[in-house]
TORLUMMAR-932550 format. One record per residue (C-alpha): residue number from 1; z, x, y. Coordinates in steps of 0.2 Angstrom, whole numbers, plus 5000, padded with zeros to 4 digits. Layout:
# TORLUMMAR-932550
NUM; Z; X; Y;
...
# end
This chain:
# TORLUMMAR-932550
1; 5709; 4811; 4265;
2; 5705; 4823; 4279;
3; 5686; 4820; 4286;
4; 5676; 4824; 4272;
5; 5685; 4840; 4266;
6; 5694; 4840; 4251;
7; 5694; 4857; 4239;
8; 5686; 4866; 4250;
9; 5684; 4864; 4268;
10; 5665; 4873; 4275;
11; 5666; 4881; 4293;
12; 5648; 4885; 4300;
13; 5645; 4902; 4307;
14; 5633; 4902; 4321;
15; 5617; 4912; 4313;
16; 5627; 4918; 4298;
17; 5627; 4902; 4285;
18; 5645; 4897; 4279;
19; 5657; 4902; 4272;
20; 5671; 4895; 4263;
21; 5689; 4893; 4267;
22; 5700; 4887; 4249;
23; 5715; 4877; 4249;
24; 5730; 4888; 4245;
25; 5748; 4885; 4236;
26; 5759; 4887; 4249;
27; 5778; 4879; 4247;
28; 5773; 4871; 4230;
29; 5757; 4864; 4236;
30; 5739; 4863; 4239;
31; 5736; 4864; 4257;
32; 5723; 4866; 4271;
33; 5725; 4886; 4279;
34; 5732; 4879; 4293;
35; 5749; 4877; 4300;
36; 5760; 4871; 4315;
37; 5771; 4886; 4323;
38; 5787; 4883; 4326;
39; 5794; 4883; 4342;
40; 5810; 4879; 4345;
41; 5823; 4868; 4359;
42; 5814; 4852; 4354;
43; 5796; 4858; 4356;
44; 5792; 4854; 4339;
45; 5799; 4843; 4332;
46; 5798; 4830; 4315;
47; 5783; 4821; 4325;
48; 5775; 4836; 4328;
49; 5776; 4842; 4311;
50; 5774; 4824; 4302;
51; 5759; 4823; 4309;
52; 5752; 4841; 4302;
53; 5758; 4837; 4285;
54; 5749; 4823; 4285;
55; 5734; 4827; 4288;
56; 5733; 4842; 4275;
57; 5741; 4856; 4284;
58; 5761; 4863; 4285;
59; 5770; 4856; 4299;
60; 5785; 4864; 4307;
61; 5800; 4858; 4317;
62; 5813; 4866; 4325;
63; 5830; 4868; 4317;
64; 5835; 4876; 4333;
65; 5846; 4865; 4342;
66; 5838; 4852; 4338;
67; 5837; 4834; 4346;
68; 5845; 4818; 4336;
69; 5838; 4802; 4334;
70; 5854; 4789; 4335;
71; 5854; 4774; 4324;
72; 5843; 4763; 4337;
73; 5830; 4776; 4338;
74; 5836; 4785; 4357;
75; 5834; 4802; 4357;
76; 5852; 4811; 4359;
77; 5852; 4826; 4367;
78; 5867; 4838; 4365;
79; 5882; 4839; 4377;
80; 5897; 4851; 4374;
81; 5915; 4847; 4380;
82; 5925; 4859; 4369;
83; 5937; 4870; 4383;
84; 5934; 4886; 4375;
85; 5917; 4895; 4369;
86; 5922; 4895; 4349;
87; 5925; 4875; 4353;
88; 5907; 4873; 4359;
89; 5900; 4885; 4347;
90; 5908; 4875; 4334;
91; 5901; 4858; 4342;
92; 5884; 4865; 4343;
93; 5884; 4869; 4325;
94; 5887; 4851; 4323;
95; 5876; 4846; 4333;
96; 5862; 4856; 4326;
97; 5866; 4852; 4309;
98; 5864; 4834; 4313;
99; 5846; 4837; 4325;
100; 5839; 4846; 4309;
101; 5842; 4833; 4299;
102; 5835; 4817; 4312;
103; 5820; 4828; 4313;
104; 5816; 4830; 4297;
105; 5820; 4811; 4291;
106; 5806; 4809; 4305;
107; 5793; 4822; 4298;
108; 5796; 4815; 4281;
109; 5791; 4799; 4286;
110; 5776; 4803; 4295;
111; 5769; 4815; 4284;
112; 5771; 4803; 4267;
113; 5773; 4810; 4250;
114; 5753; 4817; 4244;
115; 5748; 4825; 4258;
116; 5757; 4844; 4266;
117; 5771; 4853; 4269;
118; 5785; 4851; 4281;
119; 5795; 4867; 4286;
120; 5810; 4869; 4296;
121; 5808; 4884; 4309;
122; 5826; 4893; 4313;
123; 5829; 4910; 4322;
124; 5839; 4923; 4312;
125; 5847; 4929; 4328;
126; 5854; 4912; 4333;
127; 5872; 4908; 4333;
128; 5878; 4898; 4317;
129; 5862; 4901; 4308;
130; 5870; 4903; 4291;
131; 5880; 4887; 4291;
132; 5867; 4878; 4302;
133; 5855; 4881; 4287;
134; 5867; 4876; 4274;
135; 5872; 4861; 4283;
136; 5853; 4853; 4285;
137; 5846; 4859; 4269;
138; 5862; 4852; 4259;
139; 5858; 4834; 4264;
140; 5838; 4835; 4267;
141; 5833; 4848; 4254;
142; 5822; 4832; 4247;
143; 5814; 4832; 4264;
144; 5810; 4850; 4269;
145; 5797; 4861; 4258;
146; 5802; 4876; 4266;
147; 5811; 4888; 4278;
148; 5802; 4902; 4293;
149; 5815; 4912; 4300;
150; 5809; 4928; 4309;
151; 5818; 4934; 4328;
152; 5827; 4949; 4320;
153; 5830; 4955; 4301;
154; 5834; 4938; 4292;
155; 5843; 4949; 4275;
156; 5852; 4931; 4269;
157; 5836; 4920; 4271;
158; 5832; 4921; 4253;
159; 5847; 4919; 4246;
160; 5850; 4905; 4256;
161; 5836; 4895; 4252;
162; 5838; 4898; 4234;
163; 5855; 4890; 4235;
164; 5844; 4874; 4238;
165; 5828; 4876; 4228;
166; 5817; 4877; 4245;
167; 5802; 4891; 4247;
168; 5806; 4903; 4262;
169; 5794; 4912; 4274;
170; 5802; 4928; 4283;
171; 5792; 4934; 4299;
172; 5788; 4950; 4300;
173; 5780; 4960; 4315;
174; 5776; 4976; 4302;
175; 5777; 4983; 4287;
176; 5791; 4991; 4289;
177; 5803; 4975; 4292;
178; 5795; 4969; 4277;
179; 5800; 4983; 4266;
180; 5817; 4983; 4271;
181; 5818; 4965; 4270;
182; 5813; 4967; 4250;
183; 5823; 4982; 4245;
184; 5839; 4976; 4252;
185; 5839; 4956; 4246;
186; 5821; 4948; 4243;
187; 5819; 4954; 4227;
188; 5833; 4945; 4221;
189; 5825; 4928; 4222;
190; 5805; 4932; 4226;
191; 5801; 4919; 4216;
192; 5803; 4908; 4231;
193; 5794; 4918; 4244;
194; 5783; 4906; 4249;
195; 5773; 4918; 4262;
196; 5775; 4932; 4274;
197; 5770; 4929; 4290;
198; 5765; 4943; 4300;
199; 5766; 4940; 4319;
200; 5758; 4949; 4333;
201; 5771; 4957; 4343;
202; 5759; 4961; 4356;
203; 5750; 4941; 4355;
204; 5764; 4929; 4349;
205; 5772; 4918; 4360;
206; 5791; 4917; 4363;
207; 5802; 4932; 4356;
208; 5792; 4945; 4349;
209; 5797; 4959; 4336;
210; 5790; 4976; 4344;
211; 5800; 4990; 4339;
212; 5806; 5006; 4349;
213; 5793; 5017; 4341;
214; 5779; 5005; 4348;
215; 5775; 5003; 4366;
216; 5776; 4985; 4373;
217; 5761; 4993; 4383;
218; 5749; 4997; 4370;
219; 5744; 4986; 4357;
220; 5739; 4990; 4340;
221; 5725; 4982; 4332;
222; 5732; 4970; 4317;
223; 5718; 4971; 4304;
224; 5727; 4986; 4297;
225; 5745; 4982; 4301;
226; 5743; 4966; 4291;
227; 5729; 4977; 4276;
228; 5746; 4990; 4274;
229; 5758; 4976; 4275;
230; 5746; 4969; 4257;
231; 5746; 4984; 4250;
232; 5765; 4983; 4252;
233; 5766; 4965; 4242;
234; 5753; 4971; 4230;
235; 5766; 4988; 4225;
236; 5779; 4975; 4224;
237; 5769; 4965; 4212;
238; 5767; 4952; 4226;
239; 5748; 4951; 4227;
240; 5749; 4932; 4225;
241; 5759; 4928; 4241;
242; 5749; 4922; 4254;
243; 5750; 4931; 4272;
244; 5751; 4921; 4286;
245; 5743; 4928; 4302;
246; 5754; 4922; 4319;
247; 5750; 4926; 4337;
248; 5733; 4927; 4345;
249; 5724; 4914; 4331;
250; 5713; 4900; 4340;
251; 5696; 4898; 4334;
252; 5694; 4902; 4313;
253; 5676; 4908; 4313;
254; 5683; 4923; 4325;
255; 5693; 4927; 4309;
256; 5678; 4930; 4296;
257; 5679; 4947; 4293;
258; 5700; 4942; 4285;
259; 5695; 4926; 4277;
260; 5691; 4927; 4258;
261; 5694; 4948; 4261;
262; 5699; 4959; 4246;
263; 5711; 4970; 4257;
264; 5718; 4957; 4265;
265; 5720; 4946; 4252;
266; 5726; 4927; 4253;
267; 5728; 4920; 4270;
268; 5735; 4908; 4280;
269; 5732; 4903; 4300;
270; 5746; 4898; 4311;
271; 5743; 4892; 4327;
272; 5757; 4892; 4341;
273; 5749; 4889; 4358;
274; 5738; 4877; 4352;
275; 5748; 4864; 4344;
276; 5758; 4862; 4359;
277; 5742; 4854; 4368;
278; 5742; 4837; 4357;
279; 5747; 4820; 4364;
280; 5761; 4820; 4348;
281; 5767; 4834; 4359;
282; 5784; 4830; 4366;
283; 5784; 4844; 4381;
284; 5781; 4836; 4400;
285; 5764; 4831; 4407;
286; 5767; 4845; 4420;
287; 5768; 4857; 4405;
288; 5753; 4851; 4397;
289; 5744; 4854; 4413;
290; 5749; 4871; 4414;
291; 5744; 4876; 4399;
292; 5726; 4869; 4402;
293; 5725; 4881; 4419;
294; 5732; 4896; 4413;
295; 5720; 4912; 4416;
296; 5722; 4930; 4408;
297; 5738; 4937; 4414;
298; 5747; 4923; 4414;
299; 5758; 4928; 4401;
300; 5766; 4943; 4401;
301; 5779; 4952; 4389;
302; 5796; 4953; 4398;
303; 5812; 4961; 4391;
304; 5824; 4950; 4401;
305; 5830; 4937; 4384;
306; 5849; 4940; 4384;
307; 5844; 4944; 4364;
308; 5838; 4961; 4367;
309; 5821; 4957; 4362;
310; 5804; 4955; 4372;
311; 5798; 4941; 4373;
312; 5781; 4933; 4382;
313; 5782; 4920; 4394;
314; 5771; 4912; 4409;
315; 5773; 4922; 4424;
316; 5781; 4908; 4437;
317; 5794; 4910; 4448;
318; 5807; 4909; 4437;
319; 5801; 4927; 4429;
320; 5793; 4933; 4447;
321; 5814; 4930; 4452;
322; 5822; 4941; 4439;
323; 5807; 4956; 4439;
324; 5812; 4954; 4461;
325; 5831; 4953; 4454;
326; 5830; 4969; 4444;
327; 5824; 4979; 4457;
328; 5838; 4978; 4468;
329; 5851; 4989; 4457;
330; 5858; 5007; 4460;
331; 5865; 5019; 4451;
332; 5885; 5022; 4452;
333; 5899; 5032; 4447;
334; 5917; 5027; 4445;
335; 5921; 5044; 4451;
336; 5914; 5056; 4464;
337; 5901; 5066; 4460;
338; 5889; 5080; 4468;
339; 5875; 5066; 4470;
340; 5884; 5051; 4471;
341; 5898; 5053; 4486;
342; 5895; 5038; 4497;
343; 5908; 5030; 4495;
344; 5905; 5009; 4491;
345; 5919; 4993; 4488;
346; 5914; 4982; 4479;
347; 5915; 4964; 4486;
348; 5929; 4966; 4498;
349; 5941; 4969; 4483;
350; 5945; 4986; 4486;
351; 5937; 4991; 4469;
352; 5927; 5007; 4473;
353; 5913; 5016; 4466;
354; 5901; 5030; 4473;
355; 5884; 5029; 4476;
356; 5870; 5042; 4483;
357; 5866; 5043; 4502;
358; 5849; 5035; 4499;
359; 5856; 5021; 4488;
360; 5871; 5017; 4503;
361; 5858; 5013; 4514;
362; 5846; 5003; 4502;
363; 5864; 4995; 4496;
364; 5866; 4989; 4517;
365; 5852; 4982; 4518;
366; 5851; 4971; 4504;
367; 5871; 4965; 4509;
368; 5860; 4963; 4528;
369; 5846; 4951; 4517;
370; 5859; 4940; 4511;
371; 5862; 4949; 4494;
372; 5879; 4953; 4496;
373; 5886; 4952; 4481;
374; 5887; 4968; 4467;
375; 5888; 4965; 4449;
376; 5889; 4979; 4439;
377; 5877; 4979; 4423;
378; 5879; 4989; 4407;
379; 5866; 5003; 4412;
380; 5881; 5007; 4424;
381; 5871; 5001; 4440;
382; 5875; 4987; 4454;
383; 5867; 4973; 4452;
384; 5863; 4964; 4471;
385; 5864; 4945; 4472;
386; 5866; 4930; 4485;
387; 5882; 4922; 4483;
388; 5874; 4906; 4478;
389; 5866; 4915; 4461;
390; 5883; 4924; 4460;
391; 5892; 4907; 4457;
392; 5878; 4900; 4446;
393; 5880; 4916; 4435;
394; 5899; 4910; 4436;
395; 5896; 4893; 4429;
396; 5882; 4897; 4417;
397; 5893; 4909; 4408;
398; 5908; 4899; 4410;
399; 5897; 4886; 4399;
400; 5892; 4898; 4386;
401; 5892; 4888; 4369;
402; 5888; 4904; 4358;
403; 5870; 4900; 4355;
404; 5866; 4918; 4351;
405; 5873; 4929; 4340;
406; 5875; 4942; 4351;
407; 5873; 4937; 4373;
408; 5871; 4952; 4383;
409; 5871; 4937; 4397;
410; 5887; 4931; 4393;
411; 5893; 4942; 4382;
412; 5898; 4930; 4368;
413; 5896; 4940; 4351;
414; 5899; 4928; 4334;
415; 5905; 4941; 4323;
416; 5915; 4953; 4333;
417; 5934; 4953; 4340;
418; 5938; 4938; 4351;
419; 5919; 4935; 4351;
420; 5917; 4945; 4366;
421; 5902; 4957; 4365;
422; 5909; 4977; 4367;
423; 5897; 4979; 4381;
424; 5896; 4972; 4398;
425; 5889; 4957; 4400;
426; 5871; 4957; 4409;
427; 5870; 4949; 4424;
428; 5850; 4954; 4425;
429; 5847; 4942; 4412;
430; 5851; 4921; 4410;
431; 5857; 4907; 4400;
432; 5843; 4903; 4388;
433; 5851; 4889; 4383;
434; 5853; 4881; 4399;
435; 5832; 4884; 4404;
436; 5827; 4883; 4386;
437; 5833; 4865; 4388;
438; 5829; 4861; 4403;
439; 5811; 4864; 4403;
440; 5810; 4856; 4384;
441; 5816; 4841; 4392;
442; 5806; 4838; 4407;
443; 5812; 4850; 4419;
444; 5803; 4861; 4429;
445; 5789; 4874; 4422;
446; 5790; 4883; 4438;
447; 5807; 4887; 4438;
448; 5812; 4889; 4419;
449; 5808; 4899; 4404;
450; 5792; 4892; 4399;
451; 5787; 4903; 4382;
452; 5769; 4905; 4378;
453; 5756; 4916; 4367;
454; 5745; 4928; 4376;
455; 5728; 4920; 4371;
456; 5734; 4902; 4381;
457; 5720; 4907; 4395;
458; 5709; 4901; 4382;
459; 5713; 4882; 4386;
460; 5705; 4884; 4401;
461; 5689; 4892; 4393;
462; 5687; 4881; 4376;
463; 5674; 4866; 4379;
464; 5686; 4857; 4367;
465; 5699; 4855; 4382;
466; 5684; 4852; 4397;
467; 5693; 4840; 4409;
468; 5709; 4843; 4405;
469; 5706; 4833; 4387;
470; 5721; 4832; 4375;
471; 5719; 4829; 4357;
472; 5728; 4820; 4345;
473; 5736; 4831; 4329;
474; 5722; 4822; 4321;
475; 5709; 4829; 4333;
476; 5713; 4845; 4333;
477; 5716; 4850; 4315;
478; 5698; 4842; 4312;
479; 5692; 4853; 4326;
480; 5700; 4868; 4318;
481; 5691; 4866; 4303;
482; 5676; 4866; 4310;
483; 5678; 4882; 4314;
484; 5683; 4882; 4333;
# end
């Protein structure tokens, strides 16, 4: 048993008494509020979300390319030799199939039979998601409770967990997604809708769903995105689904005014950020301690992820490199034109182009700075870079294992001709493979992808991390439920 809490866990409200936050049925089971967010490339994995399950609340792993555990307990991680892109695309399937199922043999374990949930967290708008999901669930559906899937319009999700008899849990970032989500396919099999969770495009970490009608610049208070979003369920006859509230939760007593509310109806908490600071975590030391002295502004939204979406991430060099990198583009034209007559070759190959006046000059100067070489882009624009990040852009793609359904990196495309996307490939973006990996595996935070939610700063200002203190799992759900 959890501390003392059982039925109903009591937070105390500073001046205000308590109030009471009820066990829910989530996934086919009573459970505490509370669950683990899913971040994927080995952050969480089957420790993580053993260790939630066990103590009351929903754990979730990553069934994104996922780590495997070998039959002497070594951690593997992937490595691709295939010659062509299909050929590695094909072995990272594999390879994630397998990693889903190690992780959650593991979570399994850990979490024991009585106590919460285990999920599986997979991106919709990763490569292989369809067979990758059939491939785990066939030979762990005893072992996984349930399925999040968010990172574009998962249509399939439902259908696919029914195959199996597991509860799914779509992530929406408004009501419209929802709606659309349930006319076209949930319908079909909403007895296993397990929850909606509703993410904060302007607060969640990692990929994040804001639309082209909203502005990345102006945020829009959630109280009544997520009261239309119920009264959506409720039409639908959904009333009984919990919602699940994503990005920006840290202390529950800042939640009061949701909890046990009419228009909001039942609720669920899902913490991102948070569970990443636990000594179960498996991220670097030099991770955790960045986390622990991040200040506002830290994290920013970015629109640089080769998948089209934004996405908020810690502003370290590897972020300050491509906002610098993005900057030095010009317009051009294949053919002469009143404002663009300056005439450029491209790389010393003879292939010409035209720029303006202006741009020529700005265009020299870079060459003069060591930038000298042009990669055209899809906006029609030259792109300047060193030779050195040139070759490296080179490699990366020439490495490409299809992780995405669509790269506008490397312009591998999983459902059209030849796989080759009908755009050109970006070279203003990356391989998020390649840093997604690195930094899950101990590599630098400075110079890699490092994904985080936009209320992180608060480690650094929450007494329960004075002195750079790291809880157990343990420790932090029972701090949780006291309300901060």
């Amino acid at each position: 048993m959890l501390c003392s809490f059982d039925k109903i866990v009591r937070i105390s409200q500073k001046g205000d008494g308590l109030f009471k936050i009820e066990k829910i049925s989530m996934s086919g089971k009573e459970i505490l509020p509370i669950i683990e967010g899913g971040k994927g490339i080995a952050v969480s994995n089957g420790v993580t979300a053993g260790n939630w399950a066990k103590f009351g609340g929903i754990g979730t792993f990553s069934g994104v390319n996922a780590d495997y555990q070998d039959e002497n307990g070594k951690t593997v991680i992937p490595s691709y030799t295939g010659k062509t892109r299909l050929e590695r695309h094909m072995e990272m399937i594999k390879f994630a199939i397998k990693g889903g199922i190690s992780q959650a043999k593991i979570a399994h374990d850990i979490a024991g039979h009585n106590n919460g949930r285990v999920h599986m967290n997979v991106l919709w708008e990763m490569g292989g998601t369809g067979e990758i999901l059939d491939g785990i669930l066939s030979k762990a559906k005893n072992l996984i409770h349930g399925v999040t899937c968010g990172a574009g319009l998962p249509y399939k999700i439902g259908e696919i967990a029914a195959k199996y008899g597991v509860f799914y849990h779509p992530i929406v970032s408004s009501v419209r997604a929802f709606q659309a989500l349930y006319k076209r396919s949930f319908h079909k099999v909403k007895e296993l809708l397990g929850s909606v969770v509703y993410e904060d495009p302007w607060l969640a970490g990692g990929h994040n769903g804001i639309s082209k009608a909203e502005s990345p610049d102006i945020p829009e208070e959630p109280y009544s995105r997520v009261k239309k979003l119920r009264k959506v369920m409720r039409d639908f006859g959904l009333d009984h689904i919990p919602i699940t509230m994503a990005g920006g939760v840290w202390w529950l007593n800042e939640w009061k005014d949701w909890i046990n509310n009419l228009e909001i109806g039942k609720l669920a908490f899902q913490f991102g950020s948070r569970s990443l600071l636990t000594k179960e975590s498996p991220i670097s030391n030099a991770w955790k301690r960045l986390l622990v002295h991040l200040k506002p502004g830290d994290v920013a939204l970015n629109k640089f992820s080769p998948t089209g979406f934004y996405s908020s991430a810690v502003n370290n060099n590897f972020i300050s490199e491509l906002e610098t990198g993005s900057k030095r583009q010009v317009k051009f034209s294949s053919l002469e034109e009143r404002d663009l007559d300056a005439e450029f070759v491209i790389n010393d190959r003879g292939s010409k182009v035209y720029l303006s006046s202006n741009d020529m000059e700005q265009a020299k100067k870079w060459i003069g700075d060591g930038y000298k070489v042009a990669l055209k882009t899809p906006d029609n624009t030259l792109a300047f870079v060193t030779e050195q990040r040139s070759k490296e852009i080179s490699r990366d793609r020439g490495q490409c294992i299809g992780c995405l359904s669509a790269c506008r990196f490397s312009g591998w495309a999983q459902n059209l001709q030849n796989n080759i996307l009908d755009i050109l490939p970006d070279p203003r973006s990356f391989c998020i493979q390649k840093t997604l990996q690195a930094v899950a595996h101990g590599g630098s935070v400075e110079n890699n992808l490092v994904f985080a939610g936009h209320k992180s700063f608060r480690f650094s200002e929450d007494p329960f991390y004075l002195n750079e203190f790291i809880p157990t799992i343990k420790q932090l759900v029972e701090r949780i439920l006291t309300g901060f």
